[in-house]
C-alpha positions in Angstrom: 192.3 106.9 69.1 193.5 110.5 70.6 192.8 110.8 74.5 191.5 114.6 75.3 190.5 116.5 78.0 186.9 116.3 78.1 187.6 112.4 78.1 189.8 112.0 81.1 187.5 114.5 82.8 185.0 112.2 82.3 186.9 109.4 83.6 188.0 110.8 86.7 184.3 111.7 87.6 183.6 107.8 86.8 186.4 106.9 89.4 185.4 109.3 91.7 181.7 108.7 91.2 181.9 105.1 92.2 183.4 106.4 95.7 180.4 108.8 96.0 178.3 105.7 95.2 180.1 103.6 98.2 179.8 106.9 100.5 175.9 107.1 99.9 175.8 103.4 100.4 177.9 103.7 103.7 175.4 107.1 104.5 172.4 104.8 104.1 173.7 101.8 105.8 174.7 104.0 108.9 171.5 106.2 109.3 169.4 102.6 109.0 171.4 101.0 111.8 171.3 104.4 113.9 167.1 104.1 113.2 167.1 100.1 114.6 169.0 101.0 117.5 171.9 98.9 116.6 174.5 101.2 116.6 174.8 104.1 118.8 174.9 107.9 118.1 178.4 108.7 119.2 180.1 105.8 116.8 178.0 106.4 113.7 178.7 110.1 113.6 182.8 109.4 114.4 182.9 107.3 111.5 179.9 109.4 109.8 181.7 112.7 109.8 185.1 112.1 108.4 183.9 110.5 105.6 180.7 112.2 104.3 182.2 115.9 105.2 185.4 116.1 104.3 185.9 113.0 101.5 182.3 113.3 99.8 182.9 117.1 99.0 186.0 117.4 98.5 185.8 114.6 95.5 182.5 116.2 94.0 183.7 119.3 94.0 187.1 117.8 92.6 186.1 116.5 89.2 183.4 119.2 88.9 186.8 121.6 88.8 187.6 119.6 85.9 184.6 119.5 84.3 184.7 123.4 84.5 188.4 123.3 83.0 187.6 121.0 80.5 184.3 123.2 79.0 182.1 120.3 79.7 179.7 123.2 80.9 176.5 120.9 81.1 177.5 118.3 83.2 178.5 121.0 85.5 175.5 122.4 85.4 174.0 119.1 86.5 175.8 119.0 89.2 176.0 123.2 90.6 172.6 122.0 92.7 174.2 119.6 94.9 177.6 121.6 95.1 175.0 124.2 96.3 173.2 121.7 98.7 177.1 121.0 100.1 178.1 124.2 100.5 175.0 124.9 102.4 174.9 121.5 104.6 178.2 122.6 105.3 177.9 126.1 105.9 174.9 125.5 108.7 176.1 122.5 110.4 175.9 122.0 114.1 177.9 123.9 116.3 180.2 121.1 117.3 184.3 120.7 119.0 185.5 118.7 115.9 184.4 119.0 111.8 181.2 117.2 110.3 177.9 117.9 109.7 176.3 115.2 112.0 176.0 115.8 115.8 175.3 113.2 118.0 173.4 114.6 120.6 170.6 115.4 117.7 171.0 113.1 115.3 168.7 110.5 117.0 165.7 112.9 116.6 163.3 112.0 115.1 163.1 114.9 111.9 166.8 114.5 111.7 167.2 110.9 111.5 164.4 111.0 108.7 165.8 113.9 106.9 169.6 112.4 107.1 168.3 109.3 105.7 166.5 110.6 102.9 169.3 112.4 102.0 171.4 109.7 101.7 168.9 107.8 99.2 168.6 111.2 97.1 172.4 111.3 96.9 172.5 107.6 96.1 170.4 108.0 93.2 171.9 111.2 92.2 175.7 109.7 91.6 174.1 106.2 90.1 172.7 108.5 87.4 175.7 110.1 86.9 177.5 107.3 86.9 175.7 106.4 83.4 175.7 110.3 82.5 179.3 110.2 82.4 179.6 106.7 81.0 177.6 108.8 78.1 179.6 111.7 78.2 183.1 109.8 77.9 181.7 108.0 74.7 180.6 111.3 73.3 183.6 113.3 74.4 185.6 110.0 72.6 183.5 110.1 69.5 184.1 113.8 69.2 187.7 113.8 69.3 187.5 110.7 66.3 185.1 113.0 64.0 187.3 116.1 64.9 190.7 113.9 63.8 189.4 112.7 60.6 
């Protein structure tokens, strides 16, 4: 059985996707201690920031550069909306002395905290479908090199 592009596109973005999964997961976990009071403000966004700003876009925006290369043109459109949503998260974060996109001295409002957190489940259940999207779209990228061999 021939390995192709598409294929290992498809791969990588299962790889990576299960580190998006573990980042929502950590997002989640972090905004729900921040909202019990168990953790404070200052230590959740130092180990917030380097991880959800630079490692969670950076690797979406990594396999969807492959997904471009590789002509797989509709699961980059499913993903152009949150590549969007980064961009912009990114582009009007809090003024701030290091990177990120979580600021301490707001994050414990009330608006923010909520809206943080229920980003984190959208994201979550965005990269757990993908997961199984690209599960689906290695198979088919497989089964299409087989028919195309024959």
């Amino acid at each position: 059985m021939a390995f192709n592009f598409p294929a290992f596109s498809y791969i990588i973005a299962l790889i990576v996707d299960a580190f998006l999964i573990f980042f929502s997961l950590f997002h989640v976990i972090a905004f729900d201690e921040l909202k019990t009071d168990y953790k404070n403000p200052i230590d959740q966004c130092n180990s917030l920031n380097p991880v959800i700003s630079t490692s969670e876009y950076i690797l979406h925006l990594f396999f969807n550069i492959l997904f471009a290369a590789s002509g797989e043109w509709f699961s980059l459109c499913l993903n152009i909306p949150l590549i969007a949503y980064h961009i912009n998260r990114y582009r009007t974060r809090p003024v701030m002395s290091g990177y990120g996109i979580y600021d301490p001295t707001s994050i414990m409002n009330a608006d923010v905290l909520t809206r943080c957190q229920r980003e984190g489940w959208i994201k979550l259940a965005f990269y757990l479908l993908s997961f199984f999207y690209y599960l689906y779209g290695y198979v088919i990228a497989l089964e299409r090199d087989r028919i195309e061999h024959t």
